[in-house]
C-alpha positions as semicolon CSV with decimal commas, in nm:
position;residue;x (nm);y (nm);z (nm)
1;X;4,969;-17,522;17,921
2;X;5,218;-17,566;18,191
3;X;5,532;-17,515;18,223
4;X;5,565;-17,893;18,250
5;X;5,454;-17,984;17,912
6;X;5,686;-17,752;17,750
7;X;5,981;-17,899;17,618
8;X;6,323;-17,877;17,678
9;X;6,414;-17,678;17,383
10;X;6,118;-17,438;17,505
11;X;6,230;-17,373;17,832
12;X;6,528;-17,260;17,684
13;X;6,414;-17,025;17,425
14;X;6,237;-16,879;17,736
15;X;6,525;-16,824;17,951
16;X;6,718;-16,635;17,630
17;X;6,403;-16,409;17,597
18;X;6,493;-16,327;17,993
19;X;6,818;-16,301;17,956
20;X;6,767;-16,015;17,676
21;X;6,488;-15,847;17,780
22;X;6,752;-15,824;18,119
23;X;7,011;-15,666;17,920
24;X;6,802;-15,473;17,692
25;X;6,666;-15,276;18,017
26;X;7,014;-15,243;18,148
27;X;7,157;-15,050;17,875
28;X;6,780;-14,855;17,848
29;X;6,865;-14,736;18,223
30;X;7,238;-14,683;18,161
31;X;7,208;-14,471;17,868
32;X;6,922;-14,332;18,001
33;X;7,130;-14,231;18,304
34;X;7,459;-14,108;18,139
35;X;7,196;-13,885;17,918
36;X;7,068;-13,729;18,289
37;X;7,431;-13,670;18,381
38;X;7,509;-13,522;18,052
39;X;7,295;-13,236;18,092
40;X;7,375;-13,194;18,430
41;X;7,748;-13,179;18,446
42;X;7,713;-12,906;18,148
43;X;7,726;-12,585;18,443
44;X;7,979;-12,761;18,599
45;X;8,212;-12,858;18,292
46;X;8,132;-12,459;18,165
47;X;8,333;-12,335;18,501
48;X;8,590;-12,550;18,495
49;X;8,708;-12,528;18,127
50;X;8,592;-12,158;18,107
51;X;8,357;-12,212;17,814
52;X;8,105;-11,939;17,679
53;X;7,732;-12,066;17,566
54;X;7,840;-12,183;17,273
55;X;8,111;-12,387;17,343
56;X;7,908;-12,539;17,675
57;X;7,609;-12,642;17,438
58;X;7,829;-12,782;17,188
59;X;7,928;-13,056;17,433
60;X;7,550;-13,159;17,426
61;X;7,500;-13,122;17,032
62;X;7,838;-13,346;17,031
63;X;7,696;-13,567;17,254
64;X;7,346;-13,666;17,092
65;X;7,459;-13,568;16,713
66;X;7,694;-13,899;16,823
67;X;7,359;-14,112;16,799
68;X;7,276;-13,986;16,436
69;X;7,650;-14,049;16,322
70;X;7,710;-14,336;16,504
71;X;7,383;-14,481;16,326
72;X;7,441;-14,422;15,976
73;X;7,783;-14,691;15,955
74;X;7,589;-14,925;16,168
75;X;7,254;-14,958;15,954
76;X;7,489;-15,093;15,755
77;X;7,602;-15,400;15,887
């Protein structure tokens, strides 16, 4: 089958597949990134607020215990 026998209306569901596969993979990398930078700028956030252990890895458990909270009001809807 080419891509010449497919109709209109085909062509088009094709192109919104694309489209949010595209943006899917965005956010994938974007998240993915700001997760990266998360756990790097934890040394550096430590020094410059003057934060013991605890306090530094609280950041991170704030961060990703976000995701759990974040999930339970949105299964909702």
């Amino acid at each position: 089958m080419t891509s010449d026998s497919l109709s209109p209306s085909a062509n088009n569901a094709k192109y919104n597949y694309i489209i949010s596969l595209t943006i899917i993979g965005i956010f994938f990398f974007i998240f993915g990134f700001v997760t990266w930078l998360n756990g790097v700028l934890i040394p550096y956030l430590r020094i410059a607020c003057e934060l013991n252990n605890f306090e530094s890895y609280f950041v991170a458990f704030a961060f990703y215990i976000s995701y759990f909270v974040m999930a339970i009001p949105s299964a909702c809807y």
